[in-house]
N, C-alpha and C positions, 0 to 999 in steps of 0.2 A: 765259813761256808754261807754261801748264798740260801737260803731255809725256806725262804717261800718260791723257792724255781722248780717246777716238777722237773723231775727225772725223765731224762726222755731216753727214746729206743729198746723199749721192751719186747724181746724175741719168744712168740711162743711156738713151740715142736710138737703136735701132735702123735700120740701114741699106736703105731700102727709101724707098716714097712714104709709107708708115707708120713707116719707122722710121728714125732717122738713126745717123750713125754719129762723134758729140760727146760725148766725158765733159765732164760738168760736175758742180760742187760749190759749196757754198754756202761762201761766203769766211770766214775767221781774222782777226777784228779785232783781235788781241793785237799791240800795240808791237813785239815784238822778230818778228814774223813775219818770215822770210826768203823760203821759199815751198815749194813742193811737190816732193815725189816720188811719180812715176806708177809702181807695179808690173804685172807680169801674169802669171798663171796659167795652162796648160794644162790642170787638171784641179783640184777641189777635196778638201780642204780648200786656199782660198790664203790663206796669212797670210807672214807676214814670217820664220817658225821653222818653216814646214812643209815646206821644200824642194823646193817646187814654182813660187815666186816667182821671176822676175827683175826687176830694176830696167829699168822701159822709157824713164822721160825724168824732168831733173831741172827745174822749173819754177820761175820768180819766183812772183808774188802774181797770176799769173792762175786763175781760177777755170774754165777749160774747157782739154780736150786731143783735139785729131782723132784719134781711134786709126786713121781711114784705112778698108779692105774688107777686113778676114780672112777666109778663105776655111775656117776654123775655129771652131768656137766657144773664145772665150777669155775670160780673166776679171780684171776689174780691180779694183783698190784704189790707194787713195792716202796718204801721209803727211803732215806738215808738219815743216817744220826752222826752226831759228830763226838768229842770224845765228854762235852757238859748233859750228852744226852737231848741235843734239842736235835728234834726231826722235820724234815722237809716236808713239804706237799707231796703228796702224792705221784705215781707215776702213769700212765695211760693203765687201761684197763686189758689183761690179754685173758681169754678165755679157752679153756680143753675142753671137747667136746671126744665122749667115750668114740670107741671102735664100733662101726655100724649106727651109730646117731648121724643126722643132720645136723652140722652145723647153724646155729642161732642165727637169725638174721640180725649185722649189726643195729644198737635201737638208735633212734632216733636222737641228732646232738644240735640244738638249735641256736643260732647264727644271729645275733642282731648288728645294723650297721647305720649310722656311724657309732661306736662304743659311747660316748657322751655328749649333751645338746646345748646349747648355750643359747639363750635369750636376752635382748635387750628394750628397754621402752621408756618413756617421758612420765611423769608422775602428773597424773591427771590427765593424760595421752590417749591415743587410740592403741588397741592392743597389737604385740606386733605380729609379723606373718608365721602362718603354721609351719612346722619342718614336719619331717617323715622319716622313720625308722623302717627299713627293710628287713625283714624276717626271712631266714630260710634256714632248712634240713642240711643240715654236712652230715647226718649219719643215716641211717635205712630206714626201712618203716614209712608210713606217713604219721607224722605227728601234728596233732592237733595240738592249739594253744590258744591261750587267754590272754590278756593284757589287763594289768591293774597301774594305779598309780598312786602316791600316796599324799599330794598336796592339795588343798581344795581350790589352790589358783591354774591347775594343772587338767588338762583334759586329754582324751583321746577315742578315737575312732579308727578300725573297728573294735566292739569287744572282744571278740572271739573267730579264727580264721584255722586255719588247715596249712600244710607244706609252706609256699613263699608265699612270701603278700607283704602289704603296707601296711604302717600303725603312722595314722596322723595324729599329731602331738600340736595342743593347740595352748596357749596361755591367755586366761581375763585378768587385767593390772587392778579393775574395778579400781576401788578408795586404796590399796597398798601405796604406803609411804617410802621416799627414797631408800635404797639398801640392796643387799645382795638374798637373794633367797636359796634355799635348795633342795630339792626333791628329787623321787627316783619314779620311773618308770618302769616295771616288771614285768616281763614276758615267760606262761608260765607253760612251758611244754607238759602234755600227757605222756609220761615215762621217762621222764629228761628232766636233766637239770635244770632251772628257772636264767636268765640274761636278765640285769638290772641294766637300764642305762642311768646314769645319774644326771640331771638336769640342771642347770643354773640360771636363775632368772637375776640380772640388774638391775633396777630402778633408778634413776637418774634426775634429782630437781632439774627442773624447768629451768632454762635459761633467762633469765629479767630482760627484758626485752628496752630497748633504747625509748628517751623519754625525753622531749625537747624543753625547755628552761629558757626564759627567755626576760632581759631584764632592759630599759624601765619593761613594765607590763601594763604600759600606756603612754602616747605620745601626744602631743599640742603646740602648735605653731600658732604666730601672728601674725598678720602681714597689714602693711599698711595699700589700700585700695589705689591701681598706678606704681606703687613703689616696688622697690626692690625685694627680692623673695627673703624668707627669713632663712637664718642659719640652720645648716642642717644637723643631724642630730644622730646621735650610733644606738643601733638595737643591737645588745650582744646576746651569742645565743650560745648553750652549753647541754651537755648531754646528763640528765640528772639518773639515767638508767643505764642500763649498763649495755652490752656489745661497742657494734659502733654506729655511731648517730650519724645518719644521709639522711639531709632534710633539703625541703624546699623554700621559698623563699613568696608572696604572691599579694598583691592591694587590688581595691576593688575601686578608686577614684582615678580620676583623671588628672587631678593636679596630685597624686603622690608619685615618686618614683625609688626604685630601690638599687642599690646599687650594684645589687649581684642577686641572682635568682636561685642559687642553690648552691649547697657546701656538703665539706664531710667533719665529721667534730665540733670544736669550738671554733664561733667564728663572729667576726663583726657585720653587721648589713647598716651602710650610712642613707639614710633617710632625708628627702629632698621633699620641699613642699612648694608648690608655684601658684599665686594665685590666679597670674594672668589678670584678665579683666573681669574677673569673678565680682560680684556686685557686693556692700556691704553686709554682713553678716557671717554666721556660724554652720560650718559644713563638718560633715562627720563620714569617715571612711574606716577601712580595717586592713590590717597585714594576718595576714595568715602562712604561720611555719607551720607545713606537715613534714613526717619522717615516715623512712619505709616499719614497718613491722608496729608503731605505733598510733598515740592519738596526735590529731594538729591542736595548734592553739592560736587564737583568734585574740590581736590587741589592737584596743580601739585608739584611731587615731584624730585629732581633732584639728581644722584649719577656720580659725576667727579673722577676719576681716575688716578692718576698721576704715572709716573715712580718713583722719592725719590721724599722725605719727603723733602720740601721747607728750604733749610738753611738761616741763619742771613743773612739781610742786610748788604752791605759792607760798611764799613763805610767812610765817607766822611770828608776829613779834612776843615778844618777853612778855611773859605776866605781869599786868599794870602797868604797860609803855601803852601810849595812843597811838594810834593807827596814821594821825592823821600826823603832817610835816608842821614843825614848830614853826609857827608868824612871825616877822621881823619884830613885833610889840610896839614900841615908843622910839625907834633909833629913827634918828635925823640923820639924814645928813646934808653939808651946808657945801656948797659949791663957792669956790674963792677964784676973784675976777685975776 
């Protein structure tokens, strides 16, 4: 047997030529059904935890119970037990109202929507947007109510409210570390049973954001003044963070050029240096890779300029040879007619 389903379809008969005085209910065709328990209440809320219940008869698998001519109004509910003795939730509340009484107006049953809340946010984030819990009466009366909650990352507005209305449910992430949290939200009717909604807040690390790598992390050319431009050279670039690395590519001299302005991941940029007719000496320019969602990074690039082209080393003779070319010394020689 299903043990926490209440029993539904309880019929009550009023005692009169209008009204009789017969519980009846609509039968448990579950295998292991055993049969019923009749309770009753003197005053409402009647449930089984409200301490206002007594157990009135314990019943087979009959479906009606004569409760007889109370000369009160009292109030009934029923259970079901199976043959281990475990019993069900309870079933709706029906109440007999004596011959010549008004019947009780039914009290007040309040309604919360949606039954549970879910929150999500970034760890170190802004918090995220409120939801709102709609309150209303499905039973008579007007019923007033309060709203409690039980987590200190958990808020709401308003405190306290009358028949329908809103409960704004707000979340502060403050310094909370990634994780799942949970809390409940409590709506507590005057004569009525309390609605918990139960809350879930997720915290989520931060995602590591892409981070450009960039190797050599300095470039220098030669060139000879009139000549031919030097050999060019590769800046490799690589994502040392995480997602995905869109970067750019960008110099600030006139004789550098690059040979692609912007990529996505790992990529090569080949480096051209030209001096032109740039006059002897040392010029200083920069590349700069930026990436979206990150920092750029700035490498310095250096173009030197010489009059000629650097000749061979002179070479240097043997420890203790002379420098200078050995003299013929004392040789004759004799020319023969």
């Amino acid at each position: 047997m299903v043990w926490v389903r209440a029993i539904a379809g309880v019929l009550m008969l009023w005692c009169s030529a209008a009204w009789g005085t017969t519980l009846s209910w609509n039968s448990n065709n579950e295998s292991d059904l055993a049969g019923y328990h009749v309770y009753r209440c003197t005053q409402l809320p009647c449930t089984r935890t409200s301490g206002t219940a007594s157990s009135l008869a314990t019943l087979g698998t009959a479906t009606s119970f004569d409760i007889g001519t109370p000369a009160v109004t009292q109030h009934y509910f029923i259970t079901a037990y199976d043959f281990a003795n475990n019993e069900s939730a309870g079933s709706g509340v029906a109440t007999f109202t004596p011959v010549g009484s008004t019947p009780p107006a039914a009290p007040p049953a309040i309604s919360a929507s949606p039954t549970s809340l879910s929150f999500k946010a970034t760890q170190g984030g802004a918090n995220p947007a409120t939801q709102s819990i709609s309150v209303s009466n499905l039973g008579g009366g007007t019923a007033s109510w309060s709203v409690s909650h039980d987590a200190t990352w958990l808020g709401h507005t308003p405190n306290t409210n009358a028949g329908t209305g809103t409960v704004t449910i707000s979340i502060t992430i403050g310094t909370m570390t990634a994780g799942t949290y949970s809390g409940q939200v409590t709506v507590w009717p005057a004569g009525a049973n309390p609605v918990t909604v139960p809350v879930t807040f997720t915290v989520v690390t931060a995602p590591v954001p892409p981070a450009i790598g960039a190797s050599p992390t300095s470039l220098s050319f030669t060139a000879t003044k009139g000549g031919a431009a030097p050999a060019t050279k590769n800046l490799n670039i690589s994502n040392t963070g995480g997602g995905t690395l869109n970067w750019t590519a960008s110099d600030n001299a006139t004789w550098l050029t690059l040979s692609r302005a912007s990529g996505t991941g790992n990529g090569v940029v080949t480096v051209s240096a030209v001096a032109g007719a740039a006059a002897v000496g040392t010029y200083n320019g920069s590349i700069t890779l930026s990436v979206v969602g990150g920092s750029s990074v700035t490498l310095p690039v250096t173009l030197t300029v010489v009059a000629t082209a650097p000749g061979p080393p002179p070479i240097t003779p043997p420890l203790g040879a002379s420098a200078t070319p050995p003299s013929p010394g004392g040789l004759t020689i004799n020319f023969m007619n």
